[in-house]
C-alpha positions as CSV (number, residue, x, y, z in Angstrom):
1,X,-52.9,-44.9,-46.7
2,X,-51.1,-43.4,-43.8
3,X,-48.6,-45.0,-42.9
4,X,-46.7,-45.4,-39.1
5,X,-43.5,-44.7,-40.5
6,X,-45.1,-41.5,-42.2
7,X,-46.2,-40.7,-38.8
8,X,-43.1,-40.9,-36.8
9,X,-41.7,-38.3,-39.5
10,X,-43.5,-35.8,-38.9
11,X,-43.8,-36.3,-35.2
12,X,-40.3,-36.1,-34.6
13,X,-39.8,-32.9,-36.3
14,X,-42.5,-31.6,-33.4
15,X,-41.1,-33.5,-30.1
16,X,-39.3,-30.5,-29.1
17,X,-41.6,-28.2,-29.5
18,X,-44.2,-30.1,-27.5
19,X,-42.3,-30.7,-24.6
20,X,-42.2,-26.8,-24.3
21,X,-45.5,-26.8,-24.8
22,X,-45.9,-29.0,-22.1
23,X,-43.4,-26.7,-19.6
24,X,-45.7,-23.1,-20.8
25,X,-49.3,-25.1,-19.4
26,X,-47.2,-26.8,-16.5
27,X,-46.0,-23.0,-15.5
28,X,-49.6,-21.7,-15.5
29,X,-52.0,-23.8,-13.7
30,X,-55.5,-23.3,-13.6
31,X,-58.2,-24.9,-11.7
32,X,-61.0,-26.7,-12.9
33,X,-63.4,-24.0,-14.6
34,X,-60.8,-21.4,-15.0
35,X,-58.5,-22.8,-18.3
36,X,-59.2,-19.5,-19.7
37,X,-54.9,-19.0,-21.0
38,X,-55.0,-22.7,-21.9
39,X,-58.0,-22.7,-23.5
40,X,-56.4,-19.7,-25.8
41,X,-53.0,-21.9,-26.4
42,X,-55.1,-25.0,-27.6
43,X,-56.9,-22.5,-29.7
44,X,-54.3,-20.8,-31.5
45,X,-52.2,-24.1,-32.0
46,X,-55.1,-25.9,-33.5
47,X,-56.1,-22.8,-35.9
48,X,-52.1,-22.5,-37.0
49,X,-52.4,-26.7,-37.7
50,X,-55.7,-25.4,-39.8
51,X,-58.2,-27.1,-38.1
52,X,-61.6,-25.8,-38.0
53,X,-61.6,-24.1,-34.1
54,X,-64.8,-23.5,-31.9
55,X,-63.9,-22.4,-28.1
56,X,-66.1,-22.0,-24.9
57,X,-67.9,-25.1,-25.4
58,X,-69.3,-26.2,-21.7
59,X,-67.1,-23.3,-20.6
60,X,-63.4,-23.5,-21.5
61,X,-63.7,-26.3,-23.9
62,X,-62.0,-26.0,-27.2
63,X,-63.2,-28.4,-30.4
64,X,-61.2,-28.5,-33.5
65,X,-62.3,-30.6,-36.5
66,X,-59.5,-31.9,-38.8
67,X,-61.6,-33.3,-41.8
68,X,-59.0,-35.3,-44.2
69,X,-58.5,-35.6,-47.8
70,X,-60.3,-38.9,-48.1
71,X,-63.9,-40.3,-47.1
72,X,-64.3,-41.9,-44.2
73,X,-65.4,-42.2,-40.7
74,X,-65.8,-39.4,-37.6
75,X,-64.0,-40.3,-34.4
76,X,-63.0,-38.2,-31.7
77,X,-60.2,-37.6,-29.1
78,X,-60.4,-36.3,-25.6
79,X,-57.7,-34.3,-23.7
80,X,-58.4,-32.5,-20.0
81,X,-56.5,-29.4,-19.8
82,X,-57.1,-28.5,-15.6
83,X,-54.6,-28.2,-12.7
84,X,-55.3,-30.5,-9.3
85,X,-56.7,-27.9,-6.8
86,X,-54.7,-27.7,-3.4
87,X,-57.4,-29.7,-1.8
88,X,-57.0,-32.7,-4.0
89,X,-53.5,-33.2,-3.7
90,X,-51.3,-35.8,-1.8
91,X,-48.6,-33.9,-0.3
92,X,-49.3,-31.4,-2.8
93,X,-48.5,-27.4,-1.9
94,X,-51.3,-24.5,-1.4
95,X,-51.5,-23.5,-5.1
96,X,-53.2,-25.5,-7.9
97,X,-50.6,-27.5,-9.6
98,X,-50.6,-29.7,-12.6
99,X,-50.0,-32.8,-10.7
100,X,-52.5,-35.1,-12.8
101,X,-50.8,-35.0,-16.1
102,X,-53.2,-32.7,-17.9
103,X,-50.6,-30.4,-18.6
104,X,-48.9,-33.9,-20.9
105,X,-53.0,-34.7,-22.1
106,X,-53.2,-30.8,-23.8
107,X,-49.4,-31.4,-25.1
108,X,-50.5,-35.0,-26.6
109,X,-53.8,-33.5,-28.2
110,X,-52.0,-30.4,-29.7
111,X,-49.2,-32.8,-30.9
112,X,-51.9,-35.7,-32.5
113,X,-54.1,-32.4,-34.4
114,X,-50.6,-31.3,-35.6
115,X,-49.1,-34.5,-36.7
116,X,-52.5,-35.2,-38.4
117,X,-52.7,-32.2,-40.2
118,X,-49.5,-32.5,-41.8
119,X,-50.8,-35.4,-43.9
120,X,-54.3,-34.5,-44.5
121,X,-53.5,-35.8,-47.8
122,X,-53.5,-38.8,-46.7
123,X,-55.7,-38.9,-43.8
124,X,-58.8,-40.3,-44.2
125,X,-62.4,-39.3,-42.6
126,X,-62.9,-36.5,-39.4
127,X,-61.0,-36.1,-36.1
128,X,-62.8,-34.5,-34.0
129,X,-60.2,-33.1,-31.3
130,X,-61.8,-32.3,-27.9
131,X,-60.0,-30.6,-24.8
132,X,-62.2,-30.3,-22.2
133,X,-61.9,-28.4,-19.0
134,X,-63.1,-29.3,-15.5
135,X,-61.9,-32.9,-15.7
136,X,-61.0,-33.1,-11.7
137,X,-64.4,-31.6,-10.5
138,X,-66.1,-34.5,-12.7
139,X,-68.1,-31.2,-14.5
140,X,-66.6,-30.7,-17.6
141,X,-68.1,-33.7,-20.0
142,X,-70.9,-32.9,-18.8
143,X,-70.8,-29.2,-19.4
144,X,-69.4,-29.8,-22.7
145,X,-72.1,-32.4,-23.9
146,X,-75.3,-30.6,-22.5
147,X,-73.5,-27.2,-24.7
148,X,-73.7,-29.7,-28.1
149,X,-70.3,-30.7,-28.4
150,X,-71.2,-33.1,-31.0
151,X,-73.7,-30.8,-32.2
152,X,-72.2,-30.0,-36.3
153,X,-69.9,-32.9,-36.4
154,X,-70.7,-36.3,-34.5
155,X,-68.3,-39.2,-34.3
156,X,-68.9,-42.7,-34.1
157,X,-66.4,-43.3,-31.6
158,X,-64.3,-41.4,-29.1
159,X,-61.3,-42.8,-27.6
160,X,-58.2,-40.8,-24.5
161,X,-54.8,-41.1,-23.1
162,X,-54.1,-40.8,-19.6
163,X,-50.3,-40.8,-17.5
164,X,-49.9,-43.6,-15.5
165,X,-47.4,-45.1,-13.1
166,X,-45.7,-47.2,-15.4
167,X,-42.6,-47.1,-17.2
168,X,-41.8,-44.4,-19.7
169,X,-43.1,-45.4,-22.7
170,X,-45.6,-48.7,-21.7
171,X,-48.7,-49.0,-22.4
172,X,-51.9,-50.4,-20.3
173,X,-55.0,-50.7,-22.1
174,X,-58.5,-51.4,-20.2
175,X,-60.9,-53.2,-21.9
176,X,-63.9,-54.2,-20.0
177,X,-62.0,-52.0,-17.0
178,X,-61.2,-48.1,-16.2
179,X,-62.1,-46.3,-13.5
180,X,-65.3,-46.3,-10.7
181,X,-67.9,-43.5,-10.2
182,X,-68.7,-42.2,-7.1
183,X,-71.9,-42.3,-4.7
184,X,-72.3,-39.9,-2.0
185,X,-75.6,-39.7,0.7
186,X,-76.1,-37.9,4.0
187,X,-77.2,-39.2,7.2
188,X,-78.5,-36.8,9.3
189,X,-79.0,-37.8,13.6
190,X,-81.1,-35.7,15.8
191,X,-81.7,-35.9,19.9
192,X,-79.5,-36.3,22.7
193,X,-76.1,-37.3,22.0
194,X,-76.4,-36.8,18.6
195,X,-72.7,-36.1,17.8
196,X,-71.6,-39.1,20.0
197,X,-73.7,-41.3,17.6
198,X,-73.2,-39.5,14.5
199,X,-69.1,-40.6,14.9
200,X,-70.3,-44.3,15.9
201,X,-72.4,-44.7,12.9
202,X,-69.4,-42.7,10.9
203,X,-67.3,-45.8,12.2
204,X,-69.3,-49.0,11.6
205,X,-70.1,-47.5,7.8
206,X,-66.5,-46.8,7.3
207,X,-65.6,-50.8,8.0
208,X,-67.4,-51.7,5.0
209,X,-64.6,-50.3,2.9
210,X,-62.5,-53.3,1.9
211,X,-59.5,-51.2,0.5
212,X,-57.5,-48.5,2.0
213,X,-55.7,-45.9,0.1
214,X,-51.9,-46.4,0.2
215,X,-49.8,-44.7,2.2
216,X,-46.3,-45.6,1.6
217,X,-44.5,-46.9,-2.2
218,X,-44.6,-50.0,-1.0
219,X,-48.5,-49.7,-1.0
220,X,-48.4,-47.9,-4.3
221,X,-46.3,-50.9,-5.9
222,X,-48.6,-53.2,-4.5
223,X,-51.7,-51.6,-6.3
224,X,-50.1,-51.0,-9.3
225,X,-49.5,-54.7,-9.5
226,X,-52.6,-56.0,-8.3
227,X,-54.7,-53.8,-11.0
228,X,-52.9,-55.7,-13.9
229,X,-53.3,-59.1,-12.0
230,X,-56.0,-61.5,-13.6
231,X,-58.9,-62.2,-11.0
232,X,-56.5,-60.3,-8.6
233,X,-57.4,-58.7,-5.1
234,X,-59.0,-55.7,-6.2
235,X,-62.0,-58.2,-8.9
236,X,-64.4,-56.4,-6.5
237,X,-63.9,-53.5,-3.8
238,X,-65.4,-50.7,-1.3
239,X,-63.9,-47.5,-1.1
240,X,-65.8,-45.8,1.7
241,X,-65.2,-42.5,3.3
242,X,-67.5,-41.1,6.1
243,X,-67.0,-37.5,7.9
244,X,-68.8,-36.1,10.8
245,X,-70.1,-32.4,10.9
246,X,-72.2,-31.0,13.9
247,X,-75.0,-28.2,14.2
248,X,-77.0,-27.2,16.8
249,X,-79.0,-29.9,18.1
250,X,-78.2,-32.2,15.3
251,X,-75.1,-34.2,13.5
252,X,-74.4,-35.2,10.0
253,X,-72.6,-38.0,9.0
254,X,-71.1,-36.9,4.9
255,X,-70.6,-40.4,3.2
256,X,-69.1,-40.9,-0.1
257,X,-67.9,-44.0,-1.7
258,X,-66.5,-46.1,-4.8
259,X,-67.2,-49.7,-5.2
260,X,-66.6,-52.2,-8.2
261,X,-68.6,-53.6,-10.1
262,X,-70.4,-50.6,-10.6
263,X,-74.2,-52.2,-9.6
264,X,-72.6,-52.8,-6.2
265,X,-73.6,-49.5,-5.1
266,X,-77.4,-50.9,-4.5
267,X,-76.5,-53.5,-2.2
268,X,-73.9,-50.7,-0.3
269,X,-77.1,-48.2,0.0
270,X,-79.0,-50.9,1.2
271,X,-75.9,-51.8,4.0
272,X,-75.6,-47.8,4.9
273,X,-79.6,-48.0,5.5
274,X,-79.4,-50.9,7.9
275,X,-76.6,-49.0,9.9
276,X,-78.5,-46.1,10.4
277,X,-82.1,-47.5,11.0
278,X,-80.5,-49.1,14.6
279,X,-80.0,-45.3,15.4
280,X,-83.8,-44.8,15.8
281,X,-83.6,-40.9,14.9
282,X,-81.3,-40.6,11.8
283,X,-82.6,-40.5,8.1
284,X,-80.5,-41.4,5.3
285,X,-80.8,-39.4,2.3
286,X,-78.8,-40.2,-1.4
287,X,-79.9,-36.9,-3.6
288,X,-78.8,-37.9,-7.1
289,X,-77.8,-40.9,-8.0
290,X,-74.5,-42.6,-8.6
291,X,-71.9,-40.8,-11.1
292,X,-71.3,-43.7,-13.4
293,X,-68.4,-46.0,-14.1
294,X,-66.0,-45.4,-16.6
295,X,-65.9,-48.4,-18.1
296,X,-63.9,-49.2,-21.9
297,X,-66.0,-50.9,-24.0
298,X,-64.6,-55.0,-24.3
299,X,-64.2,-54.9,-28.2
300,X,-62.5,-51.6,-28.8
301,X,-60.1,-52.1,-25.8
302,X,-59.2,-55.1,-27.4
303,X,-58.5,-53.6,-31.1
304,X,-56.7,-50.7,-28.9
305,X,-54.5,-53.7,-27.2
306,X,-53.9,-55.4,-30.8
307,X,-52.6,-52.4,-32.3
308,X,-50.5,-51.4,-30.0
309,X,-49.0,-54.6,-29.8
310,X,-48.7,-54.3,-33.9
311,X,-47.0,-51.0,-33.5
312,X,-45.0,-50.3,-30.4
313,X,-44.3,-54.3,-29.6
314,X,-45.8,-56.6,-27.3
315,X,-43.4,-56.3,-24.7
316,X,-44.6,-52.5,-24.1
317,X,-48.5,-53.4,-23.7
318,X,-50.1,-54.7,-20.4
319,X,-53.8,-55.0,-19.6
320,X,-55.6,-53.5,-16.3
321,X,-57.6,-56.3,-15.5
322,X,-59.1,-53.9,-12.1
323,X,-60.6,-51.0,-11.3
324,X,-58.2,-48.0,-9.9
325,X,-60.1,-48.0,-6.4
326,X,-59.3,-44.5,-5.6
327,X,-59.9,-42.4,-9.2
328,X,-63.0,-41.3,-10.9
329,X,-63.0,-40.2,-14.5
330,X,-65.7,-38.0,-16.2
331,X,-65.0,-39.5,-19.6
332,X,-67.4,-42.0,-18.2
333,X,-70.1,-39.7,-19.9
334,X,-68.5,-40.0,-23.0
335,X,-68.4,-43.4,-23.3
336,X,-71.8,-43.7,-21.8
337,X,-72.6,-42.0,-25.3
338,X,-70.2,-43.9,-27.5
339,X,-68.2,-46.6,-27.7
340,X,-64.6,-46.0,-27.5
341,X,-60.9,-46.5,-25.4
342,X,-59.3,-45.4,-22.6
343,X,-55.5,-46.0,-22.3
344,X,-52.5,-45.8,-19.5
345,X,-49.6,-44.6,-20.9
346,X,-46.5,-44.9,-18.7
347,X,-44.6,-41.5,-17.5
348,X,-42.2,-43.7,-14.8
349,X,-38.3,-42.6,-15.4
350,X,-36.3,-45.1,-14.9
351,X,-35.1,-45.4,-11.8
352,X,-37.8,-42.6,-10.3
353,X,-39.8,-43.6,-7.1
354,X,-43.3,-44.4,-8.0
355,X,-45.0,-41.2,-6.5
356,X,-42.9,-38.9,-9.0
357,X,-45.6,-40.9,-11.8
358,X,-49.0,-41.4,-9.5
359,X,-51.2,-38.7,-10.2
360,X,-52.2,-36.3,-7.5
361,X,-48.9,-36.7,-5.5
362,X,-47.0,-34.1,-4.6
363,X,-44.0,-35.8,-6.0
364,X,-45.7,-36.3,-9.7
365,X,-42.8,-34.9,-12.1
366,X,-43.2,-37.5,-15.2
367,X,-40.8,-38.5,-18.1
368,X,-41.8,-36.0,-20.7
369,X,-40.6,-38.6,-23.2
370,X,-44.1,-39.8,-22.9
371,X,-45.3,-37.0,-24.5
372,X,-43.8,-38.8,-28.2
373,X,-44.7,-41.8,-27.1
374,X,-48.6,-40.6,-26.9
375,X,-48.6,-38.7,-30.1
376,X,-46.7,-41.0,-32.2
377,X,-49.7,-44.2,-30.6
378,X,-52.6,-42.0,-30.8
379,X,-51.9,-40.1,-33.9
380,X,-51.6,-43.8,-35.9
381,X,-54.7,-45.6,-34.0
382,X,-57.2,-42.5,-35.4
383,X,-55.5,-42.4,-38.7
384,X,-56.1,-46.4,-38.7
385,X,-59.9,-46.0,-37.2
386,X,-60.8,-42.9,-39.5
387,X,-60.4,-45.2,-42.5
């Protein structure tokens, strides 16, 4: 059996190593599509760790099987290797920038295939390590299970680590919880005044947002603590955002939103209808429908809770008992597939403003001490669901 303490061994001769690893990716950012140079690290490191390597799987996705020295089951483990595009950062600069933590996800993954592979011997069943690219433009699961990821080796489970604005070293699990999906329509006016209308209609759907996004720490701190809180403020929400664009003889109104509980998104449609059918010449159009919830499966999030509690101590495990109102997360697709987790860890210094951990802010410079924490967790909880 693998034990933690067997674990922590071998990870600490690689904690070093995998904070530079971290700084190399950090230093050259690509954009969602275009991981071609991490792509190539990830591949190299996982071949050196012996792992058996396939690349440009739904584009720049790397897969490396670890199969252990014992029978028993397959489960996999997801990392997202992109940058944040200029576009989808808060206060962010004019080049892409790794300012969601992917740069500590690839670090993490490398580290858990390496750790692993030094005691095959005593590692039961098949990891099946995943670093997928396109994570921000909500492609790259996508791209990466319509290529056959799972194809020649499929697990029964799949389970990911993700910074979060906590402290250094916490961790928040999220059974029955994660992240919303997204819904996005058009509404198109036509006829005199069409403009004028188009930004009234723009208005009255925008009030059926019942959050804001924050604007100052104060607001981030707030959030943070009302997604842990039990039957808190954010049980059920509306994110809605609704832009106005003009054309000759015509207006648009561009509507996308987030809402929780996921099925919400029926009665919303139905609410954005309404709104537009007093504006007797504007249509309303949704093309495809919702991108899905990521939601973590009740049982596993539960066993994920448990062991951590077993492993890193009680006092470092919270619970999201919300919905992130602002976040999507294409590892919905993933789980839509199989069960599995999805868990916070905390990249807060101590001491460090809350932006410098909230991905997407400018600010976002996390505790790379995180980094062991996530390998050391994640590396134990596949050994233990392997067997």
């Amino acid at each position: 059996m693998l034990s933690e303490d067997a674990v922590d061994a071998v990870a600490s001769g690689l904690d070093r190593d995998l904070i530079e690893l971290r700084r190399d990716i950090h230093r050259h950012p690509e954009t969602p599509g275009q991981e071609q140079r991490t792509a190539e690290v990830v591949a190299q490191r996982l071949r050196a760790a012996g792992l058996d390597v396939t690349t440009d799987v739904g584009g720049h996705g790397v897969v490396g099987v670890l199969s252990g020295a014992r029978y028993g089951r397959t489960v996999a483990y997801r990392s997202d290797m992109d940058a944040v595009p200029p576009s989808d950062q808060v206060g962010g600069g004019t080049q892409a920038a790794h300012l969601c933590g992917h740069d500590m996800h690839t670090a993490m993954g490398v580290g858990v295939a390496e750790v692993l592979a030094r005691l095959r011997k005593r590692l039961a069943g098949t990891v099946v390590f995943v670093f997928q690219p396109a994570e921000e433009t909500l492609t790259g699961a996508a791209a990466m299970l319509n290529d056959g990821v799972f194809a020649r080796v499929r697990p029964s489970e799949i389970h990911a680590m993700h910074c979060g604005p906590f402290p250094v070293g916490q961790f928040v699990v999220t059974p029955g919880f994660g992240l919303p999906g997204q819904d996005r329509g058009v509404i198109t006016l036509v006829g005199r005044d069409a403009t004028a209308r188009a930004r009234r209609l723009a208005a009255e759907i925008g009030a059926l947002s019942t959050v804001s996004r924050p604007a100052t720490s104060v607001d981030l701190e707030r959030l943070v603590a009302n997604i842990q809180a039990p039957d808190g403020p954010l049980a059920e929400f509306v994110f809605m955002q609704a832009q106005v664009s003009e054309a000759e003889g015509r207006a648009e109104v561009r509507l996308s939103y987030r809402c929780w509980p996921e099925d919400r998104h029926i009665a919303i449609r139905e609410d954005i209808s309404r709104l537009a059918s007093s504006d007797g010449q504007a249509s309303v159009a949704f093309p495809n429908e919702p991108f899905p919830a990521m939601v973590c499966p009740e049982r596993e999030g539960q066993a994920m809770k448990r062991y951590l509690q077993q492993t890193a101590g009680r006092d470092r495990v919270r619970t999201l008992n919300a919905a992130v109102p602002f976040s999507g997360e294409d590892f919905a697709l993933f789980l839509d597939r199989l069960p599995g987790t999805y868990t916070f860890l905390g990249v807060r210094a101590p001491g460090a403003a809350i932006e410098t951990s909230y991905p997407h802010f400018g600010a976002f410079d996390p505790d790379e001490r995180a980094i062991g924490y996530g390998v050391r967790a994640m590396a134990g909880w596949l050994a233990r669901r392997t067997r």
